[in-house]
N, CA, C and O of each residue as an XYZ file, in Angstrom:
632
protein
N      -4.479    -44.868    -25.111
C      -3.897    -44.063    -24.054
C      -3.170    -42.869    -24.680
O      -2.711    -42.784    -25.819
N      -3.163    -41.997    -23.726
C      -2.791    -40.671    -24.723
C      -1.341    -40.044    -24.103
O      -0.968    -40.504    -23.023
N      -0.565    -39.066    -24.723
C       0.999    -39.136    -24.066
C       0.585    -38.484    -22.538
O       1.237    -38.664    -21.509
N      -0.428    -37.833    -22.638
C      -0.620    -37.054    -21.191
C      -1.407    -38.333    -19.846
O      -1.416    -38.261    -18.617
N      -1.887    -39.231    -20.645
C      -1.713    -40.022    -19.337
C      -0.606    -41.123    -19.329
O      -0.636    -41.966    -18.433
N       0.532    -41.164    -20.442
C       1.511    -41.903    -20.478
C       2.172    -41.179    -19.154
O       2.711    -41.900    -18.315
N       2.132    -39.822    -18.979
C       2.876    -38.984    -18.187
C       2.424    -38.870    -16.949
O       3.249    -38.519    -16.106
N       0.557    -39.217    -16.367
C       0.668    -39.663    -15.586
C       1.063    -40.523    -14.361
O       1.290    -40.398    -13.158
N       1.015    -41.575    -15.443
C       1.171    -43.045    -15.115
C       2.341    -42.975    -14.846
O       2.536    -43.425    -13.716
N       3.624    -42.480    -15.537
C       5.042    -42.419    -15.096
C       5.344    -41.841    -14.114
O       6.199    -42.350    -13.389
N       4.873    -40.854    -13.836
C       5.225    -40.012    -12.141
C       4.093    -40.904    -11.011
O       4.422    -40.714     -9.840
N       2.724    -41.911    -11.193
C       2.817    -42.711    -10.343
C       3.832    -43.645    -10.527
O       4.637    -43.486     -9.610
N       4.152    -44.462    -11.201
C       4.745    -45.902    -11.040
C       6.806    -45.190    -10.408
O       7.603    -45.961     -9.873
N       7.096    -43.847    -10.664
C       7.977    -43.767     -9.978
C       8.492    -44.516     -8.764
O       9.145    -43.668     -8.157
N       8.533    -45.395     -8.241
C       8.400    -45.978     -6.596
C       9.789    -44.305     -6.175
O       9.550    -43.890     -5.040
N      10.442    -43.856     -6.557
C      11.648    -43.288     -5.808
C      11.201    -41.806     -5.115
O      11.642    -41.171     -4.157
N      10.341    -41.628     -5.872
C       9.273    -40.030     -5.467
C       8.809    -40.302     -3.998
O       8.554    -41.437     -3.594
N       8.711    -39.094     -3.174
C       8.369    -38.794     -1.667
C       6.861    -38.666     -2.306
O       6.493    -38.841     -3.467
N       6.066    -38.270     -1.048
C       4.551    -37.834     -2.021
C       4.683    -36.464     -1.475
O       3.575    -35.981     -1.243
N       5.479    -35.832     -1.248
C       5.741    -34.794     -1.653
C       5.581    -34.295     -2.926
O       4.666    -33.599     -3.367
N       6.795    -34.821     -3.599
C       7.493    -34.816     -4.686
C       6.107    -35.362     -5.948
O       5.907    -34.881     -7.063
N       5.418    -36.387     -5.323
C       4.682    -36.876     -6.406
C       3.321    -35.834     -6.507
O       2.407    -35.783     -7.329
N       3.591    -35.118     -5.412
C       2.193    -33.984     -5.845
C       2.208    -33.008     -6.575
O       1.341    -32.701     -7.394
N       3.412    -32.320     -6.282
C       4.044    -31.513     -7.040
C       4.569    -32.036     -8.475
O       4.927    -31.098     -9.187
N       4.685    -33.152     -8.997
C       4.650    -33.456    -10.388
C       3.697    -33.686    -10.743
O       3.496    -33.146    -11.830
N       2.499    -34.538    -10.223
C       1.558    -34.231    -10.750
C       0.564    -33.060    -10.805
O      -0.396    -33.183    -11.566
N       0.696    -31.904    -10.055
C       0.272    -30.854    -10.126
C       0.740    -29.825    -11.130
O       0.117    -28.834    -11.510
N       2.249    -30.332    -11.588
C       2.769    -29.375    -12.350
C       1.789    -29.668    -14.451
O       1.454    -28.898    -15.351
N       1.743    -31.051    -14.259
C       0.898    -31.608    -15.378
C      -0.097    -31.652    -15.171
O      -0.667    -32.459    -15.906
N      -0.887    -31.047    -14.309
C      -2.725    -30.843    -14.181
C      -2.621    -29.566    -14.400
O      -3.531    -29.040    -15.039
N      -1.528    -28.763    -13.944
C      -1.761    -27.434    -13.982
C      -2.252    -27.053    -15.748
O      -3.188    -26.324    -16.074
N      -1.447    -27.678    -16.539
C      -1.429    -27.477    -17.935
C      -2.943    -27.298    -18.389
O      -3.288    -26.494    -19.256
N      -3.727    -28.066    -17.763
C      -5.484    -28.175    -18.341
C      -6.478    -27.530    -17.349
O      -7.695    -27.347    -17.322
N      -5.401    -27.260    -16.526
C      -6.616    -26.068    -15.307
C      -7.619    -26.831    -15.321
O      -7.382    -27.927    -15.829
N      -9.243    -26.584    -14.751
C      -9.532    -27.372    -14.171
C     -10.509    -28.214    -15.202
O     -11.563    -27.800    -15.685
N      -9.834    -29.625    -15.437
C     -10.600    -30.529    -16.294
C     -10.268    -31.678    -15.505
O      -9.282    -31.755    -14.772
N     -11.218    -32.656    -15.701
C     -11.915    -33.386    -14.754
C     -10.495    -34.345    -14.409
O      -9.977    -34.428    -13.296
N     -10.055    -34.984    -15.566
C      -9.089    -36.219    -15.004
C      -7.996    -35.449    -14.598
O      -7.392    -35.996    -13.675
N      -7.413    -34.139    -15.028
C      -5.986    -33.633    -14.113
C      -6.597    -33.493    -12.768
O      -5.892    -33.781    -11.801
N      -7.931    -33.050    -12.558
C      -8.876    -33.045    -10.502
C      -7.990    -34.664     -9.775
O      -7.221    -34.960     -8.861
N      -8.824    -35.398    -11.040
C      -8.868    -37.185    -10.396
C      -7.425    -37.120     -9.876
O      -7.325    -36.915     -8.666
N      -5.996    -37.294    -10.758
C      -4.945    -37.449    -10.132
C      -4.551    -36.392     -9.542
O      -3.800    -36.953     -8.743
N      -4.433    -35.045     -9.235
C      -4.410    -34.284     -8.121
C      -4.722    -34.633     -6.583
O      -4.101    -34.407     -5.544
N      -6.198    -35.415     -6.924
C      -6.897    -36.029     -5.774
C      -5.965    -37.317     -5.004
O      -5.621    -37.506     -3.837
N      -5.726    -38.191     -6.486
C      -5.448    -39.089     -5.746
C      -3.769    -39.099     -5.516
O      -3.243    -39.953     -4.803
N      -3.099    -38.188     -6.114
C      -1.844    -37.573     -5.017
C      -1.783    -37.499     -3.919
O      -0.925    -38.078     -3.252
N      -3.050    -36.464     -3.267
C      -3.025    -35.937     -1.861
C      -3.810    -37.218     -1.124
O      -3.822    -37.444      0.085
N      -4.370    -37.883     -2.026
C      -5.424    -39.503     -1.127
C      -4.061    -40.255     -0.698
O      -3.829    -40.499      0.486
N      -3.184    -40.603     -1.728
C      -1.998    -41.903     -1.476
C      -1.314    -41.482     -0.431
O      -1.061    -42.371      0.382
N      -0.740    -39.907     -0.053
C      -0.072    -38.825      0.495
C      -0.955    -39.067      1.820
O      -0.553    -38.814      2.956
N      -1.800    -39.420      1.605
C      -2.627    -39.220      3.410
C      -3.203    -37.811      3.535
O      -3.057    -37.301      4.645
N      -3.772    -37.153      2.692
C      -4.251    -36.013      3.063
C      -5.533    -36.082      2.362
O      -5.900    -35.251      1.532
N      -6.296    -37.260      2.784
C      -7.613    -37.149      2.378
C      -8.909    -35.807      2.375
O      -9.833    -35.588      1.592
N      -8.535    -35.230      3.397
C      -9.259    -33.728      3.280
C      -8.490    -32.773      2.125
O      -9.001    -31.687      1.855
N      -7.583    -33.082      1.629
C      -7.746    -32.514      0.557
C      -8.014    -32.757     -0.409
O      -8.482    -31.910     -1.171
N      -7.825    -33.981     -0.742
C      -8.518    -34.817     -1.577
C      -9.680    -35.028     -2.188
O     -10.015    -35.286     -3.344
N     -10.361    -34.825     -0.920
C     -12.234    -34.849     -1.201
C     -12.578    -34.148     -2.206
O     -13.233    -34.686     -3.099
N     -12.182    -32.671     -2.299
C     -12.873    -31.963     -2.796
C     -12.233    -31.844     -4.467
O     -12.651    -31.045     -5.304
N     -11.094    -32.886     -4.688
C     -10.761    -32.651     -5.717
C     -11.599    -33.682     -6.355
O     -12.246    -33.335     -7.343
N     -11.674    -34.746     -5.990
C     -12.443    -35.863     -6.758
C     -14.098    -35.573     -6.769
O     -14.860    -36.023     -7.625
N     -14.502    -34.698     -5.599
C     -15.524    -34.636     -6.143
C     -16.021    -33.381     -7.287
O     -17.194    -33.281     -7.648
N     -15.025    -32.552     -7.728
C     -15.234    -31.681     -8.760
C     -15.022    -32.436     -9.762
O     -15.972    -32.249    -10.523
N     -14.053    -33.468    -10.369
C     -13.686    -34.298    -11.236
C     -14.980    -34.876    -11.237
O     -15.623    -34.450    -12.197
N     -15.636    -35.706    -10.517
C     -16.763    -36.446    -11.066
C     -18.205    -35.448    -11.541
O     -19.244    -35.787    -12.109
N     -17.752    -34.148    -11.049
C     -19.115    -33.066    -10.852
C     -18.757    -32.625    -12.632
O     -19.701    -32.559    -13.420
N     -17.198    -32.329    -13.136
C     -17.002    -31.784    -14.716
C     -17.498    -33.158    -15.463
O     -18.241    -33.066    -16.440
N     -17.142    -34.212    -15.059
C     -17.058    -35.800    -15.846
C     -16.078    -36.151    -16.484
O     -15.283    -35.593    -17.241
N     -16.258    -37.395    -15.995
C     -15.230    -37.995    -16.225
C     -15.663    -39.324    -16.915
O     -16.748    -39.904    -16.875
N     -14.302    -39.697    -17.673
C     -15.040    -41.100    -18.786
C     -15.349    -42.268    -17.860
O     -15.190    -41.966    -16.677
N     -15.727    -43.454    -18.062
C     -16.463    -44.812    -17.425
C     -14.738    -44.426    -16.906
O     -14.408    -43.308    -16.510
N     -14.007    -45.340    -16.993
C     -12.863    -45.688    -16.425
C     -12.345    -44.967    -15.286
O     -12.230    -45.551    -14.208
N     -11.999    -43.673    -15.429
C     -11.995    -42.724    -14.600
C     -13.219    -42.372    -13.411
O     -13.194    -42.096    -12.212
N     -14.121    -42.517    -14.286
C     -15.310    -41.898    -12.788
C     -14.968    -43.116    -11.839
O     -14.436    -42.964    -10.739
N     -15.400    -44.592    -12.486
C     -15.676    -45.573    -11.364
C     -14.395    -45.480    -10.369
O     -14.645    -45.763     -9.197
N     -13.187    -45.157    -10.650
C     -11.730    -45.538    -10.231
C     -11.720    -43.421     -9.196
O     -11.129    -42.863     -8.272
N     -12.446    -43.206     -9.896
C     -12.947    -41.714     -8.626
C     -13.539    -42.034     -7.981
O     -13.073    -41.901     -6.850
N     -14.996    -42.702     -8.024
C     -15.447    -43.208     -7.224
C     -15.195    -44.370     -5.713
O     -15.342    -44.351     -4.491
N     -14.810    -45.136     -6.624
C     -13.789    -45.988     -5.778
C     -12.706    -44.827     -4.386
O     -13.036    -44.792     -3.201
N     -11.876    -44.289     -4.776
C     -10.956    -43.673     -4.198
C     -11.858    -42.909     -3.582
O     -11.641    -42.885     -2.370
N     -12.981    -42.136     -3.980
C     -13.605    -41.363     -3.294
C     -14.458    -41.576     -2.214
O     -14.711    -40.693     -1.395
N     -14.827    -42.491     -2.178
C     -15.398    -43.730     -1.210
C     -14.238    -44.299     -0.282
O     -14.622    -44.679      0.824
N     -13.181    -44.392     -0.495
C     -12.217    -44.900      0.411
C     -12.081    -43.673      1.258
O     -12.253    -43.790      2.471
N     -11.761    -42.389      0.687
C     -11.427    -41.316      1.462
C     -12.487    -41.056      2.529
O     -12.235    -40.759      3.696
N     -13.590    -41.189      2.045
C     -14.843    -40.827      2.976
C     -14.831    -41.913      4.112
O     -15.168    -41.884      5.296
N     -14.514    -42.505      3.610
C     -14.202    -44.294      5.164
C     -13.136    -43.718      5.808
O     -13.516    -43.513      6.961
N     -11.942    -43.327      5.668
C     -10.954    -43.182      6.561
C     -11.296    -41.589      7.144
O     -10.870    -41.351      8.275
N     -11.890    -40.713      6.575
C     -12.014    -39.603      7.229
C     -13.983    -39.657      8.283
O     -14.756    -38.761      8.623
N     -14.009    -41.027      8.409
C     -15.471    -41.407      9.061
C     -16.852    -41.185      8.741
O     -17.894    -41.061      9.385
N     -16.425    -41.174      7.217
C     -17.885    -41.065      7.069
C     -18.451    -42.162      6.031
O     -18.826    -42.109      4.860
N     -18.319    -43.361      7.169
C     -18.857    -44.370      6.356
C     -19.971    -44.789      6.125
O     -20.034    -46.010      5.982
N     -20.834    -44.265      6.037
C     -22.319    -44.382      5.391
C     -22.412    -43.811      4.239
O     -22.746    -44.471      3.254
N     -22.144    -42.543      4.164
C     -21.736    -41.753      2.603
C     -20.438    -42.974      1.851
O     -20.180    -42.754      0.667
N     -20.060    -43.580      2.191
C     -18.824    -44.070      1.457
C     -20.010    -45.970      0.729
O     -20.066    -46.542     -0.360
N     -20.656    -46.213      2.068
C     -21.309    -47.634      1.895
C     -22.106    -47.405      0.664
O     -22.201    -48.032     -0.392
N     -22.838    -45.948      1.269
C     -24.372    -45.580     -0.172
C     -23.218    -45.269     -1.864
O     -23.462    -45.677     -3.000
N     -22.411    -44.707     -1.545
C     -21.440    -44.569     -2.798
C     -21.228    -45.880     -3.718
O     -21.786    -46.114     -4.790
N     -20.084    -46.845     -2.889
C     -19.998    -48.299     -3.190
C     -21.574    -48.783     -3.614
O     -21.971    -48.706     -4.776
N     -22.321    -49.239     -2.618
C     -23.463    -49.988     -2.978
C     -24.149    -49.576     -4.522
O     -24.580    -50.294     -5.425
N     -24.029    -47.929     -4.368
C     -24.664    -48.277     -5.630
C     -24.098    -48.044     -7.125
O     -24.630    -47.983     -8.234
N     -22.714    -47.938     -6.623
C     -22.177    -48.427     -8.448
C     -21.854    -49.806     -7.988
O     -21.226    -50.320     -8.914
N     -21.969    -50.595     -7.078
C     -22.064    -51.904     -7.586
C     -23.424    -52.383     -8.191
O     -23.543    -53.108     -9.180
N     -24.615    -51.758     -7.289
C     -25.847    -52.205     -7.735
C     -25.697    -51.772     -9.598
O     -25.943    -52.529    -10.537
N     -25.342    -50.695     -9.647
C     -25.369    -50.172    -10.699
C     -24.496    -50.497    -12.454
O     -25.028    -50.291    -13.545
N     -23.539    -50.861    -12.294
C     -22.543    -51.300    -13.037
C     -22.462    -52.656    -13.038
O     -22.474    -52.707    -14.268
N     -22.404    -53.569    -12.786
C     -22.286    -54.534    -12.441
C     -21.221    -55.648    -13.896
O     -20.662    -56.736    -13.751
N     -21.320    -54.819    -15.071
C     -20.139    -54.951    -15.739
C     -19.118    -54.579    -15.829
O     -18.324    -54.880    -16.721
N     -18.922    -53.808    -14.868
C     -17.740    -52.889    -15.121
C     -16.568    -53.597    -14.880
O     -16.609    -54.375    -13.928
N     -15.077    -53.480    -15.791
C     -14.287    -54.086    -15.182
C     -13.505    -53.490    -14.046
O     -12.326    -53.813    -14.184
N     -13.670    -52.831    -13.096
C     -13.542    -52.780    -12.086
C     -14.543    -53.203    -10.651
O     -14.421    -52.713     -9.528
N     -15.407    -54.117    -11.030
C     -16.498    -54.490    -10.690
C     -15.810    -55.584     -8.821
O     -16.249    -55.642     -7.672
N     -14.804    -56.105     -9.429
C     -14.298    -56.576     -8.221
C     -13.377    -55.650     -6.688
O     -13.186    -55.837     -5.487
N     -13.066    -54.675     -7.711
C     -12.307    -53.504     -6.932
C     -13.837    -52.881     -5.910
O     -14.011    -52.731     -4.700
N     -14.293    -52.763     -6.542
C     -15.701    -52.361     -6.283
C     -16.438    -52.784     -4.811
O     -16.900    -52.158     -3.857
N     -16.289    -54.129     -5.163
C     -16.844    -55.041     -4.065
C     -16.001    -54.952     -3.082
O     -16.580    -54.884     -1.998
N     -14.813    -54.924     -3.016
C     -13.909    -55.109     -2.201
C     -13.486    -53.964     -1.589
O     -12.520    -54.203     -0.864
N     -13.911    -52.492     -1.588
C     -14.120    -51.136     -0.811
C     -15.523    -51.269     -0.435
O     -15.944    -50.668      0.554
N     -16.239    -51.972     -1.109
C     -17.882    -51.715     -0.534
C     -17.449    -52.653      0.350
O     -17.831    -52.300      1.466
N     -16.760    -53.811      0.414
C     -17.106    -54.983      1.674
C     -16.579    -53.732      2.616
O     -17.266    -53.424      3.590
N     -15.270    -52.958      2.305
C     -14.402    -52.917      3.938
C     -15.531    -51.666      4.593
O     -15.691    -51.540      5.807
N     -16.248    -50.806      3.571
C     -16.875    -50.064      3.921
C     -18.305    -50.481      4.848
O     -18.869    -49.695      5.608
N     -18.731    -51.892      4.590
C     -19.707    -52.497      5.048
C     -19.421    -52.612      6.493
O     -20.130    -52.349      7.464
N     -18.312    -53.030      6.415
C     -17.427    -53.917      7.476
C     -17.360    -52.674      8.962
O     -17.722    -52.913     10.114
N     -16.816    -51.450      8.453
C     -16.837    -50.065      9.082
C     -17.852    -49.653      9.580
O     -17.850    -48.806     10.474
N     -19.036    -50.248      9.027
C     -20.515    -49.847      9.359
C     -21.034    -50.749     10.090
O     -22.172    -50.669     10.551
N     -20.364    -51.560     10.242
C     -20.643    -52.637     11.573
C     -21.318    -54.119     10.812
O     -21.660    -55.161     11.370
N     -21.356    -53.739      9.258
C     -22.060    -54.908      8.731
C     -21.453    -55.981      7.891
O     -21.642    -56.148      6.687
N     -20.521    -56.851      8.872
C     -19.539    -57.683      8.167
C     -20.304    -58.724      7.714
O     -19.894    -59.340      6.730
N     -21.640    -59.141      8.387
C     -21.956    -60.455      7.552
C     -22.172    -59.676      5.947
O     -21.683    -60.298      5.004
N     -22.785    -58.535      5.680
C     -23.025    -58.155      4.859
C     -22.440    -58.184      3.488
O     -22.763    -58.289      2.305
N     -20.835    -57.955      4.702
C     -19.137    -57.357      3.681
C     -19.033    -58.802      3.486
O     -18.317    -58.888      2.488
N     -19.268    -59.737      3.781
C     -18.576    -61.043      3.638
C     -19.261    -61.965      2.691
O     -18.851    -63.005      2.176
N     -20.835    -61.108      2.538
C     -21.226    -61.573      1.440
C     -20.951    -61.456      0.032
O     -20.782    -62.410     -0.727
N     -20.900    -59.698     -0.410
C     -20.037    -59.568     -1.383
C     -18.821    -59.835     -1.522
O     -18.375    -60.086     -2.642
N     -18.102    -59.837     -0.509
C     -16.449    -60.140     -1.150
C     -16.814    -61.362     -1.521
O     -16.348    -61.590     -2.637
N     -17.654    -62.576     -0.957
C     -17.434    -64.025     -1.568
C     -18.316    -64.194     -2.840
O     -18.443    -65.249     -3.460
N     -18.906    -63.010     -3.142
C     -19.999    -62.738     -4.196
C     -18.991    -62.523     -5.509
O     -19.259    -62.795     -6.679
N     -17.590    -61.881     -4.907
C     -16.778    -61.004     -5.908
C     -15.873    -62.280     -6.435
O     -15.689    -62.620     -7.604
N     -15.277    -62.988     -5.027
C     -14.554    -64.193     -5.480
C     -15.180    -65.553     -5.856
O     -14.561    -66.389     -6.514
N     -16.045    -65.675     -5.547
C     -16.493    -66.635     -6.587
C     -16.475    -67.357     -7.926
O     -16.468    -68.551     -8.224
N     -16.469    -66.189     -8.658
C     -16.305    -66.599    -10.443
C     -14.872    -66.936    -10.587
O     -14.530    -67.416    -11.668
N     -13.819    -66.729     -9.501
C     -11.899    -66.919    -10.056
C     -11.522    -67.743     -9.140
O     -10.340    -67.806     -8.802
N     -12.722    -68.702     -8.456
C     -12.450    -69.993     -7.916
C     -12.308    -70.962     -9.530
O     -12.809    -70.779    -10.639
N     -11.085    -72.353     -8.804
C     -11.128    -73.021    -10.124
C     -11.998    -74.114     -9.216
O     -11.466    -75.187     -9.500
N     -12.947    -74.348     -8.375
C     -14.044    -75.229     -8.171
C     -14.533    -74.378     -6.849
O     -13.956    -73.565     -6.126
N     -15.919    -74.961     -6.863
C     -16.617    -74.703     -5.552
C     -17.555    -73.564     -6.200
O     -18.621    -73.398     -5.608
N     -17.294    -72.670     -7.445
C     -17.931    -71.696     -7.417
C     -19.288    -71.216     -7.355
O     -19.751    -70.095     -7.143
N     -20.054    -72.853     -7.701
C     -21.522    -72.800     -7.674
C     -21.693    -73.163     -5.921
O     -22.906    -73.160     -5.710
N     -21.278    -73.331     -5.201
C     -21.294    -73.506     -3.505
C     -21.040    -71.850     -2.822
O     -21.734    -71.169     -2.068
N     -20.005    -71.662     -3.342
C     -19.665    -70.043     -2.956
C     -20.761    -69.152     -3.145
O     -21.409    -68.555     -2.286
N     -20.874    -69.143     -4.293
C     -21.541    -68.445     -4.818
C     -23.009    -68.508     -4.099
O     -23.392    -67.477     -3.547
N     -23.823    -69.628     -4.077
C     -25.094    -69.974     -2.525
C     -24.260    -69.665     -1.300
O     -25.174    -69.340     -0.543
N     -23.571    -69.588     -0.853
C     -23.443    -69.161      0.265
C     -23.560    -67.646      0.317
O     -24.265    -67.104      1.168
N     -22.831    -66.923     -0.642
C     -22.720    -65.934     -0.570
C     -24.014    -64.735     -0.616
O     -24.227    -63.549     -0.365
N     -24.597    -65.813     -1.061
C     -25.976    -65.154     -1.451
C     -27.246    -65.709     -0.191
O     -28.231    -64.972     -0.155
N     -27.260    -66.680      0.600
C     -27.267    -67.104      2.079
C     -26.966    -65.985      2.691
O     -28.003    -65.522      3.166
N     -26.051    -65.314      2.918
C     -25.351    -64.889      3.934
C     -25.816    -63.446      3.952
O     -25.518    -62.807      4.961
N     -26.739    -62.615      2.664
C     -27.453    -61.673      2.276
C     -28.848    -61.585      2.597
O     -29.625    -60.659      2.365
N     -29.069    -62.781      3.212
C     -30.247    -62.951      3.783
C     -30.132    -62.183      5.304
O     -31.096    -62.181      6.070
């Protein structure tokens, strides 16, 4: 980790910051690298936490358009997919999810994953769908049942 995302991370985990306040600090430390991909990502997800997903959009999707490392894109992705669900456009948000789950499927954010693709499923009217992956996701951090879950979950994809 490097001191400039030590400095991220500290103006999120602030809890005492307005998101006012937290945009404007983190804008004042993105400003420093003008436009490179991960100062976009937390810019974005300032104005995402802040509730101003239309502004948001367009920051995360320039961040993933310069690139961004594994860690960062999927965790853009993710957020970027949430924004597109609450501002209604959940089909662009389902095709997003679906396919870095289809796609990644090691990733360790792989459960975060599942669990915006379920609610996004869910938005699209397709909860048996969402209810398959989320029990697809929880499965493996059952301490029994997991070979039962796990057939069901995959049942229920039928």
């Amino acid at each position: 980790m490097t001191d400039w995302d030590k400095q991220f991370d500290a103006v999120w985990a602030d809890e005492e910051l307005s998101d006012v306040e937290r945009i404007e600090r983190i804008d004042r430390l993105a400003a420093v690298w003008g436009d490179n991909a991960v100062a976009l990502f937390h810019r974005a997800g300032a104005r995402d936490s802040a509730g101003r997903e239309e502004e948001a959009e367009p920051l995360y999707r320039r961040a993933l358009q310069l690139g961004l490392d594994d860690d960062h894109r999927v965790r853009a992705v993710i957020q970027l997919a949430s924004t597109l669900r609450n501002l209604g456009r959940v089909h662009e948000a389902v095709w997003m999810l679906g396919d870095e789950h289809a796609n990644h499927p090691a990733s360790p954010y792989r459960d975060a994953v599942a669990a915006f693709y379920a609610l996004a499923l869910v938005s699209s009217g397709e909860a048996r769908r969402a209810t398959s992956i989320a029990l697809g996701a929880l499965a493996p951090h059952l301490p029994l049942y997991t070979r039962s879950v796990t057939a069901y979950a995959r049942e229920l994809a039928i």
